[in-house]
PASE-305841 format. One record per residue (C-alpha): x, y, z. Coordinates in steps of 0.02 Angstrom, whole numbers, padded with zeros to 5 digits, always signed. Each point is the difference from the previous one (the first is absolute). Layout:
! PASE-305841
XYZ...
END
This chain:
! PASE-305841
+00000+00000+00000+00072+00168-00037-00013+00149+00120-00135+00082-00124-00129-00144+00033+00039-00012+00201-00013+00172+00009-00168-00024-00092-00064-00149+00089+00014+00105+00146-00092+00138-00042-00120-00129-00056-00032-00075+00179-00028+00192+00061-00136+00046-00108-00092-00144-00037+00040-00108+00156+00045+00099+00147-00081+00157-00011-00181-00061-00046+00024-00137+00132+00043+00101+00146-00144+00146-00057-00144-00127-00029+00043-00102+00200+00024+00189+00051-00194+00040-00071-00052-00148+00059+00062+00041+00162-00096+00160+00016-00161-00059-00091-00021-00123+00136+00036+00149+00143-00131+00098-00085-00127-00138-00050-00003+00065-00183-00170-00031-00073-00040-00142+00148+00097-00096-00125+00172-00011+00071-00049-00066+00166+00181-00132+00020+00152+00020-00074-00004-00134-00127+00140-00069-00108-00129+00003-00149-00018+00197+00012+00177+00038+00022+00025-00123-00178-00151+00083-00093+00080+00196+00028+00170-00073-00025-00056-00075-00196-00089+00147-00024+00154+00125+00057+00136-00103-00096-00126-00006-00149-00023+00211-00003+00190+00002+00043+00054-00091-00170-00123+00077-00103+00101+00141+00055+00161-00061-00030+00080+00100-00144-00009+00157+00133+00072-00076+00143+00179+00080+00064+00125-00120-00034-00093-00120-00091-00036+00021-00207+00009-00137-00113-00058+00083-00147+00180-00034-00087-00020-00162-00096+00176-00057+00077-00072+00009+00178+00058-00164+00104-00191-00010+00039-00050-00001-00182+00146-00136-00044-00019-00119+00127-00221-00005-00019+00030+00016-00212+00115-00158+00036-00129-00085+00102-00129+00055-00111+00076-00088-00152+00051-00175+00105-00199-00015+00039-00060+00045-00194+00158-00151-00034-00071-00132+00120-00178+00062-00070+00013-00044-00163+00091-00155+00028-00129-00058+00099-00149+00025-00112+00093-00085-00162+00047-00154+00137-00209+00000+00002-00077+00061-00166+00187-00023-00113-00101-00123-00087-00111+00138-00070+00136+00125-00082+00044-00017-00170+00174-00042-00017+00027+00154-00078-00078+00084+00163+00106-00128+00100+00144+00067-00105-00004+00177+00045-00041-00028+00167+00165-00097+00050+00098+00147-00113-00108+00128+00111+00060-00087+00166+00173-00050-00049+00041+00218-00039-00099+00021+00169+00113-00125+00131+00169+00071-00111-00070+00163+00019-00036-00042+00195+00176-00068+00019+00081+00175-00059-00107+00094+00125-00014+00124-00133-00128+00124+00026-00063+00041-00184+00030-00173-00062-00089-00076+00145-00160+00122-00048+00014-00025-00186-00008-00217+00044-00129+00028+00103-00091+00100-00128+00021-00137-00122-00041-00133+00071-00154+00070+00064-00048+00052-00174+00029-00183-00039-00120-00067+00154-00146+00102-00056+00034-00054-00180+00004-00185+00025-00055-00041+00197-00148+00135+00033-00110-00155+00009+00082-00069+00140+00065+00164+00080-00103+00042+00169-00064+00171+00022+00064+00118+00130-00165-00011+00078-00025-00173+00018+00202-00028+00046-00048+00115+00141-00182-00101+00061+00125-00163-00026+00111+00071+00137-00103+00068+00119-00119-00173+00008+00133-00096+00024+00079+00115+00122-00181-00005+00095-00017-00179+00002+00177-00026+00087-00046+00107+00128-00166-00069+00017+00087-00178+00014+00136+00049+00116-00146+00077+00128-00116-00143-00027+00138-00140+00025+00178+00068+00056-00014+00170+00104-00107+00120+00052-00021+00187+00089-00087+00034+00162-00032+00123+00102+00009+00027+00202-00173+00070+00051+00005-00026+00179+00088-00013+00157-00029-00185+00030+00176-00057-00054+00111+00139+00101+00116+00010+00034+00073-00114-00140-00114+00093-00138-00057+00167+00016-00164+00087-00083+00075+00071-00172+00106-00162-00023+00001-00057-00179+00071-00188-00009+00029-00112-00138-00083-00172+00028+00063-00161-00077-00139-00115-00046+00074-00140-00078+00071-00038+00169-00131-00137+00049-00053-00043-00169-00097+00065-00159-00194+00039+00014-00132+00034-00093-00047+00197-00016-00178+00048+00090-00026-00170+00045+00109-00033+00140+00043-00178-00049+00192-00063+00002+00034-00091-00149+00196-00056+00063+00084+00022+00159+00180+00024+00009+00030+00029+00188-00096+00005+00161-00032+00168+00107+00114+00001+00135-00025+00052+00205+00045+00196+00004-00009+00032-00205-00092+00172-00033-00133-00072-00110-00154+00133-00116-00171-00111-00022-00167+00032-00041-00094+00027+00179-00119-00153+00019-00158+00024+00045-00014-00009+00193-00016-00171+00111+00002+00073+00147-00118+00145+00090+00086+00158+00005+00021+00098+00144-00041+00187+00038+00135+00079-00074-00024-00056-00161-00183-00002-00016-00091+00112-00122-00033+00000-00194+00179-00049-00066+00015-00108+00140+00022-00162-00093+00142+00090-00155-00021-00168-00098+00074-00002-00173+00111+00137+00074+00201-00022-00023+00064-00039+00158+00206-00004+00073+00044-00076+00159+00119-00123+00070-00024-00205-00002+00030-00067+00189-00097-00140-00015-00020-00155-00127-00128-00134-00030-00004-00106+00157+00067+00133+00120-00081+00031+00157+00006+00215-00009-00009+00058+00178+00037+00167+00086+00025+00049+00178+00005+00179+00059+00082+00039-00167+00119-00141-00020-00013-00131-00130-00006-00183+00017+00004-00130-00135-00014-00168+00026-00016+00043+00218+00183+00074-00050+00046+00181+00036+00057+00085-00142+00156+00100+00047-00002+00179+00018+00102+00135+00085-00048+00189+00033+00141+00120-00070-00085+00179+00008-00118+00096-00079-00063+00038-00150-00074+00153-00084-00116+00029-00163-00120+00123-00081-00174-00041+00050-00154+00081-00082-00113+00080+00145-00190-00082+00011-00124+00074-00134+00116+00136-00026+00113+00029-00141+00168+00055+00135+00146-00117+00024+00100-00010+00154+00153-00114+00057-00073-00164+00101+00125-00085+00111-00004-00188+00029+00115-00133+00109+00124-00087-00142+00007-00182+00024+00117-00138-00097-00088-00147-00051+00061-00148-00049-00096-00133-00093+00082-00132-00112+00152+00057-00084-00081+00192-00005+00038+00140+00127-00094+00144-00035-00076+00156+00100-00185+00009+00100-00067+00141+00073-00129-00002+00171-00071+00146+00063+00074+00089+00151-00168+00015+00102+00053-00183+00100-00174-00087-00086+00047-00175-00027-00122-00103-00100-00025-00176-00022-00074-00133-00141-00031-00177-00039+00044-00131-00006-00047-00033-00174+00070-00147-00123+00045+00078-00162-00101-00102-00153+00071-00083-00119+00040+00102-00169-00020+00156+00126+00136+00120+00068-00026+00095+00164+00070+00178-00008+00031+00152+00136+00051+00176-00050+00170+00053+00076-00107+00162+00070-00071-00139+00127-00127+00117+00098-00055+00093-00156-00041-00125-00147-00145-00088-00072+00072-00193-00016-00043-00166+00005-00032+00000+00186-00168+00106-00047-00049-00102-00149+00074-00142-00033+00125-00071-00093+00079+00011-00183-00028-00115-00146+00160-00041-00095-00070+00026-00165-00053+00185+00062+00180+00049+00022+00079+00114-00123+00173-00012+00030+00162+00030+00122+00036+00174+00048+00181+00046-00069+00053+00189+00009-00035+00192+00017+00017+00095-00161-00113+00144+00041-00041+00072+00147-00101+00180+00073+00040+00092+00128-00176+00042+00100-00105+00128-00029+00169+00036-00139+00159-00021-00052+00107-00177-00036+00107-00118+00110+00152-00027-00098+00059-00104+00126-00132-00151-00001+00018-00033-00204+00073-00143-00025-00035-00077+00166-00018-00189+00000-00169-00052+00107+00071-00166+00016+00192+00061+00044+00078-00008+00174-00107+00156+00099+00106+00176+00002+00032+00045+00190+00128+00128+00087+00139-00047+00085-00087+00008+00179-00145-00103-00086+00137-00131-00048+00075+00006+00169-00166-00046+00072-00052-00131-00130+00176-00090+00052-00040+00000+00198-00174-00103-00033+00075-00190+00023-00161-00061-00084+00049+00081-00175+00165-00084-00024
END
């Protein structure tokens, strides 16, 4: 590369990368302060990509009167290098379509194509500028002499791309990986409202979309896996606190945590866990704070909590129990067959399978995986919690540590 295209590839990045990045997250940013138009309520990754496309688009139509960057001359690196590219794609185009219709070109036609594409890969070799636009010229001539019955149009080259693009991504989120979103506080403190996560949900096996029907199963959930299901509908009679109209949430994506399998006896005592009549090992290392949204108000505020390790099967991960000394207790129950039982981490604030049962296997979606988004409440973004692992070894402070290595029943 010489120091005319570096010092162009630079400029580049700044107008049509940098600058209409950091303006459209900066908009976004104070849409969402102001509540522009009701619409910009979160600050969502889709936004800040919708004003970016838009910026970079108004910035390159723009181009030719941009300090520092001009590429009218036709001996611009930028021109070269995509003129270059442009005539390796028309090459591998037309080889293509005679390797499928060749049998329909005269052999005259046949002829003067391979003397069209022979001047055009010499011509491509020399890296000459006016050759490489007078091959291209010919052999184009050439294509729409002899091949315009097998040449796609723009249009329909363009609807080709963009189904198949659609139906990959449609495949990937039916069968490989999908996006969620946090909406509540039921999973704190290892998820916090405004999470986005990635799910993988050919973990356990493939099923059938809408149906929730596994056709093949590749592995078994595991005790203390961070599991999103479809909420059953409820077995058992809910109490108080989550009576009311939307009581039931069935059909609703659900996340929690699996802590017990089919066959388990789920028990709990004044907040502590039992499986089988064994105590599942915990240890208290602090405290915990979070954003909580105020009752029937739209105000956040920071919640504290008591921060417990837990360790179940070959998982430690982080619970949360409320500091107001209420203990509760449950069970026993023996988990189904084909059923998972499942507890938020948030253990004094979620709606789980101690209120309404437990989960079919076929209604799971998938295995939590990571943090690739995540807001701020009421604004902002947490740079620090992308790219968190939900199944990874939990994050704690050195005190936190020190604690967690005292309690002789987590070694």
């Amino acid at each position: 590369m010489n120091h005319r295209y570096l010092l162009s590839l630079f400029w580049y990045f700044v107008w049509f990368v940098a600058l209409p990045g950091v303006i459209a997250w900066q908009a976004v940013e104070i849409f969402v302060r102001v509540r522009l138009f009701g619409f910009f309520e979160e600050f969502e990754f889709w936004h800040v990509l919708l004003l970016y496309a838009l910026l970079a688009f108004l910035m390159y139509s723009i181009r030719d009167k941009l300090p520092f960057w001009k590429v009218k001359d036709k001996d611009h690196p930028f021109r070269t290098r995509r003129r270059l590219r442009d005539a390796k794609r028309l090459l591998q185009s037309v080889e293509k379509i005679l390797a499928k219709n060749g049998k329909a070109v005269s052999k005259k036609g046949r002829a003067e194509l391979e003397v069209a594409m022979s001047s055009l890969k010499k011509a491509i070799a020399s890296g000459e500028n006016d050759r490489l636009v007078e091959a291209m010229t010919g052999l184009g001539e050439k294509v729409d002499r002899h091949l315009a019955f097998a040449k796609k149009s723009a249009s329909r080259e363009y609807i080709e791309s963009i189904g198949i693009a659609v139906l990959v991504a449609v495949l990937l989120r039916l069968f490989v990986v999908e996006a969620f979103k946090i909406p509540s506080e039921s999973m704190v403190p290892t998820l916090m409202v405004g999470d986005h996560i990635f799910v993988s949900k050919y973990r356990y096996g493939l099923s059938l979309p809408f149906v929730h029907q596994r056709l093949v199963r590749f592995s078994d959930p595991k005790h203390g896996e961070v599991i999103v299901f479809i909420k059953p509908k409820s077995e058992l009679s809910l109490p108080v606190e989550f009576e009311g109209d939307e009581s039931d949430m069935a059909g609703t994506d659900f996340i929690k945590r699996i802590v017990g399998l089919p066959g388990d006896v789920v028990e709990m005592k004044r907040d502590i866990l039992f499986i089988n009549n064994k105590e599942i090992p915990r240890c208290l290392v602090g405290t915990s704070s979070y954003r909580t949204r105020l009752p029937f108000e739209n105000k956040w505020r920071d919640g504290k909590a008591e921060l417990w390790i837990e360790k179940h099967g070959e998982f430690q991960y982080t619970i949360a129990e409320s500091l107001s000394g209420h203990k509760d207790s449950f069970g026993p129950i023996t988990v189904p067959p084909d059923r998972v039982f499942v507890l938020g981490d948030n253990r004094d604030n979620s709606n789980d399978s101690r209120y309404w049962g437990t989960v079919p296997f076929d209604n799971i979606k998938g295995r939590a995986m990571f943090i690739w988004w995540s807001n701020r409440r009421p604004h902002g973004f947490q740079w620090d919690r992308v790219g968190t692992m939900i199944m990874g070894a939990p994050e704690l402070t050195e005190v936190q540590q020190d604690k967690l290595a005292a309690c002789p029943n987590m070694r």
